[in-house]
TIVO-2410 file (N, C-alpha, C; in nm, 3 decimals):
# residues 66
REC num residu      c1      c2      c3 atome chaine
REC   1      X   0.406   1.354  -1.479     N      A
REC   1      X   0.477   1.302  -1.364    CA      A
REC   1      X   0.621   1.354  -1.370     C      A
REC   2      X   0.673   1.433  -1.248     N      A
REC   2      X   0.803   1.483  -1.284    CA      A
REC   2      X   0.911   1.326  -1.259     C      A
REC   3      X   1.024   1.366  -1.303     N      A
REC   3      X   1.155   1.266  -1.307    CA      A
REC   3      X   1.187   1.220  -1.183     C      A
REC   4      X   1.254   1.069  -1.195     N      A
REC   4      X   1.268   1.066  -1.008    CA      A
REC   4      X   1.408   1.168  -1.001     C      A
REC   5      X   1.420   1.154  -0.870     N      A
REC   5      X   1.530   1.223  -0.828    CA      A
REC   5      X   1.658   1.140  -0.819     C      A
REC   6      X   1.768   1.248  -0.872     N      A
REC   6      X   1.894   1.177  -0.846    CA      A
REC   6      X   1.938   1.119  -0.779     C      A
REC   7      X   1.985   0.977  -0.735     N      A
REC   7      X   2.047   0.951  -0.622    CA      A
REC   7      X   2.179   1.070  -0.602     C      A
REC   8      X   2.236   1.038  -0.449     N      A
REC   8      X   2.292   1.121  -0.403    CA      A
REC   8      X   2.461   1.078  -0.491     C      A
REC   9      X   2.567   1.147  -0.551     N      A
REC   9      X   2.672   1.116  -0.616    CA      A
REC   9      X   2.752   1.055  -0.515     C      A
REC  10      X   2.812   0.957  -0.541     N      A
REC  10      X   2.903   0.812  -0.487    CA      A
REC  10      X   2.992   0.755  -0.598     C      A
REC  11      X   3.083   0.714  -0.558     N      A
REC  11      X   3.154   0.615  -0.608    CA      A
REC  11      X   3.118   0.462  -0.592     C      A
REC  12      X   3.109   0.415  -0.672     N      A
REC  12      X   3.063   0.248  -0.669    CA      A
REC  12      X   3.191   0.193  -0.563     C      A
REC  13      X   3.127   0.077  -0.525     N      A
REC  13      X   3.268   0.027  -0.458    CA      A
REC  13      X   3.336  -0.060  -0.573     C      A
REC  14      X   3.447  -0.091  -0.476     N      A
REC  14      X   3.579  -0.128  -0.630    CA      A
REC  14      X   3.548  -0.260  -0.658     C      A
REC  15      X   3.390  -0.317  -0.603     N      A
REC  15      X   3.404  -0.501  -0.675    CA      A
REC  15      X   3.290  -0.473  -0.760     C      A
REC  16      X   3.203  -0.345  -0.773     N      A
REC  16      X   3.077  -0.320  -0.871    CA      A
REC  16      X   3.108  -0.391  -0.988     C      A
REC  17      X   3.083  -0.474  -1.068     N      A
REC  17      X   3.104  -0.492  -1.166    CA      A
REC  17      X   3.036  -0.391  -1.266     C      A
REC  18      X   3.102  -0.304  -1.337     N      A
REC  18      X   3.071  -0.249  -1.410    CA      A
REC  18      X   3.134  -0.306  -1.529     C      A
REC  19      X   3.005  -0.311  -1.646     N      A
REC  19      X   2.976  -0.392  -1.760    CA      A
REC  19      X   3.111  -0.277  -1.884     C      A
REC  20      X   3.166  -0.344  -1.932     N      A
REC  20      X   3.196  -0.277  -2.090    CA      A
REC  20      X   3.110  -0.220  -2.142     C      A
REC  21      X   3.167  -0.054  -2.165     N      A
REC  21      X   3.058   0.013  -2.231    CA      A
REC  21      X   3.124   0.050  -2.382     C      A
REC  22      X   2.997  -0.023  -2.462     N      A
REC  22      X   3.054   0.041  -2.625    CA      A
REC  22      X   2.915   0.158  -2.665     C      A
REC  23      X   2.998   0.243  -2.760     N      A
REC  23      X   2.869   0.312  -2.823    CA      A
REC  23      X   2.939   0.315  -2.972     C      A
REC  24      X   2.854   0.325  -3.052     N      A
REC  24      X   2.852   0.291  -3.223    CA      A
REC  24      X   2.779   0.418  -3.246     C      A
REC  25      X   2.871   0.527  -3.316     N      A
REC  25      X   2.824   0.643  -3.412    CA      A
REC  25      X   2.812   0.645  -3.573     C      A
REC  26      X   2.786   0.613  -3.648     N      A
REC  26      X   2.771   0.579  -3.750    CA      A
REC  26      X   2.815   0.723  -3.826     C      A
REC  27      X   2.790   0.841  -3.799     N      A
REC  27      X   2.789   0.970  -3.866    CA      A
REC  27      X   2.814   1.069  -3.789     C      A
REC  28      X   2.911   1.119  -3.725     N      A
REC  28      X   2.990   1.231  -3.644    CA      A
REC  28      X   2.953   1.332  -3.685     C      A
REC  29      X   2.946   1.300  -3.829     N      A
REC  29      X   2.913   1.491  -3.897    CA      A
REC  29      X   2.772   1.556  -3.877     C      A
REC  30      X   2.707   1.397  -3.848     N      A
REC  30      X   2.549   1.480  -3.832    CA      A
REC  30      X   2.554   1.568  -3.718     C      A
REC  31      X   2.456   1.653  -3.745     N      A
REC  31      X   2.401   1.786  -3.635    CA      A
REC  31      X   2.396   1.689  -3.478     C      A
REC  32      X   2.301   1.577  -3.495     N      A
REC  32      X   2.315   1.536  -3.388    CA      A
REC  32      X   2.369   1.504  -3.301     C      A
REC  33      X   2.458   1.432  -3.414     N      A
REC  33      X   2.588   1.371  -3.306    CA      A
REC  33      X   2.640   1.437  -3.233     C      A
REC  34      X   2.717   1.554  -3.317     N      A
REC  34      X   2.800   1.678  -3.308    CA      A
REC  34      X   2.695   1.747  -3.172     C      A
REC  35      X   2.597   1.760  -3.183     N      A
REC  35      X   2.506   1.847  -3.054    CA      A
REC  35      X   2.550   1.737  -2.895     C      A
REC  36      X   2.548   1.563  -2.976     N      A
REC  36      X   2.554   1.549  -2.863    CA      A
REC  36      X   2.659   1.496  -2.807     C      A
REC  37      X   2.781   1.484  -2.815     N      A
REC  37      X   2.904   1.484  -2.793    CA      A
REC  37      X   2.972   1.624  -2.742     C      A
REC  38      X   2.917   1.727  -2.821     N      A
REC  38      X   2.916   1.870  -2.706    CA      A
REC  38      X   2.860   1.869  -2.614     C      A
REC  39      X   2.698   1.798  -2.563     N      A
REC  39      X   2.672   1.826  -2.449    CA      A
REC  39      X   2.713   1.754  -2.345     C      A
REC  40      X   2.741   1.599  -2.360     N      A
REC  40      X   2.771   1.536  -2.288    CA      A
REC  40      X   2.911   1.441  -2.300     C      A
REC  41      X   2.942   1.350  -2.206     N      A
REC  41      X   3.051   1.276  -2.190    CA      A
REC  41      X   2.977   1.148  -2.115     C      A
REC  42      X   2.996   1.060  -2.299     N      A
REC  42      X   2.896   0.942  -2.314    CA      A
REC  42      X   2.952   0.837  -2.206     C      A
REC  43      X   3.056   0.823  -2.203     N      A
REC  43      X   3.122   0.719  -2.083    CA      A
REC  43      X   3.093   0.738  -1.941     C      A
REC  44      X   3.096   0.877  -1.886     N      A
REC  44      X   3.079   0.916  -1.773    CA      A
REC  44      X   2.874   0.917  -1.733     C      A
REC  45      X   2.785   0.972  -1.839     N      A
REC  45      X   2.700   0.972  -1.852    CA      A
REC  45      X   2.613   0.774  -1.811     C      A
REC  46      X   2.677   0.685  -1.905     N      A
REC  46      X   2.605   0.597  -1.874    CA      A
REC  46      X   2.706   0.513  -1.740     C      A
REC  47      X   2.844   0.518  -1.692     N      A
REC  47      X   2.833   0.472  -1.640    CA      A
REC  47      X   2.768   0.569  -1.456     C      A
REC  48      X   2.762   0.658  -1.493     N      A
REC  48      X   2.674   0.721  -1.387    CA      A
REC  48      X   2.545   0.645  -1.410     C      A
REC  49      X   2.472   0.606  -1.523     N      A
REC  49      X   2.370   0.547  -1.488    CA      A
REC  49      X   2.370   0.388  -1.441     C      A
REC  50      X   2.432   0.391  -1.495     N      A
REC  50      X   2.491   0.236  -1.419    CA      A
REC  50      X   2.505   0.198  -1.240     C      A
REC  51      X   2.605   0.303  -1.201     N      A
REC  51      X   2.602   0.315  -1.058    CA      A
REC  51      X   2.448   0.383  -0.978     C      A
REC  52      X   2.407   0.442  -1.049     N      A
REC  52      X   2.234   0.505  -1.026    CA      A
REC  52      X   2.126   0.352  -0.985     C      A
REC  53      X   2.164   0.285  -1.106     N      A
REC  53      X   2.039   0.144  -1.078    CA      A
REC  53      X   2.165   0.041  -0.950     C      A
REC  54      X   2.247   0.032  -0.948     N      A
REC  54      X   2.298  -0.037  -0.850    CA      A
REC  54      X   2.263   0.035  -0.718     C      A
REC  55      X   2.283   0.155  -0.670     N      A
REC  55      X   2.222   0.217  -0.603    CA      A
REC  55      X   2.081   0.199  -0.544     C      A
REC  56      X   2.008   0.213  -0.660     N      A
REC  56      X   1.841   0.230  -0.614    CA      A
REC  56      X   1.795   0.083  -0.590     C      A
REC  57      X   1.832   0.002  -0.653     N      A
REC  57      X   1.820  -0.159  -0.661    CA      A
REC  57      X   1.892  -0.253  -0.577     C      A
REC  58      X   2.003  -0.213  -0.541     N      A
REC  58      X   2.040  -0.286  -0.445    CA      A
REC  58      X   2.128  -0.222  -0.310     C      A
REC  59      X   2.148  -0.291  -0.218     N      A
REC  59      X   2.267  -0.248  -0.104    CA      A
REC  59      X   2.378  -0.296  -0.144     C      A
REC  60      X   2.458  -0.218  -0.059     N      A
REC  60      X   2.629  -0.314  -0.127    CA      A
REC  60      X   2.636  -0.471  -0.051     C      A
REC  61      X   2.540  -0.509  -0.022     N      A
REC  61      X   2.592  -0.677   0.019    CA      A
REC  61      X   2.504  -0.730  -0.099     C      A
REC  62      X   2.385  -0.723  -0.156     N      A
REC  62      X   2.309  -0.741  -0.223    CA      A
REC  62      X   2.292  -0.702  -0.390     C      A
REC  63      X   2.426  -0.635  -0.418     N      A
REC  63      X   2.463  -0.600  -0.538    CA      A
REC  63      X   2.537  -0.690  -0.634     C      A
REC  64      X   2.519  -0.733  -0.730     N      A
REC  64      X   2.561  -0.836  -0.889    CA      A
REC  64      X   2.708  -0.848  -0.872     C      A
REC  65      X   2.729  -0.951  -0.844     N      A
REC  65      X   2.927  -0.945  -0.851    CA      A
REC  65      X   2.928  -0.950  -0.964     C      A
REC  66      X   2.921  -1.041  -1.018     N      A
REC  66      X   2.955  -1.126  -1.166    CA      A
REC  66      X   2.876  -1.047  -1.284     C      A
***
């Protein structure tokens, strides 16, 4: 089954509550980490997914204040 498709790129509106995002690396030096901190930009990455499920899940009257 291929992947769904991207929603279209937006800015959340300014009452989205978007949650505190932490991430915990335990070992920087590993290969992994290091691979994946080059490929991506972990903050921007999940809160794009963040605005993705507000998107697909709700309208902006019908979206989580709190």
């Amino acid at each position: 089954m291929p992947p769904l498709p991207r929603p279209p790129p937006s800015d959340p509106q300014a009452d989205w509550p978007i949650p505190q995002l932490v991430i915990r690396v335990d070992d920087l030096g590993h290969p992994g980490a290091k691979l994946f901190f080059e490929q991506c930009k972990p903050y921007d990455a999940l809160r794009d997914a963040i605005v993705a499920v507000y998107c697909w899940l709700y309208t902006t009257e019908t979206v989580p204040r709190k």
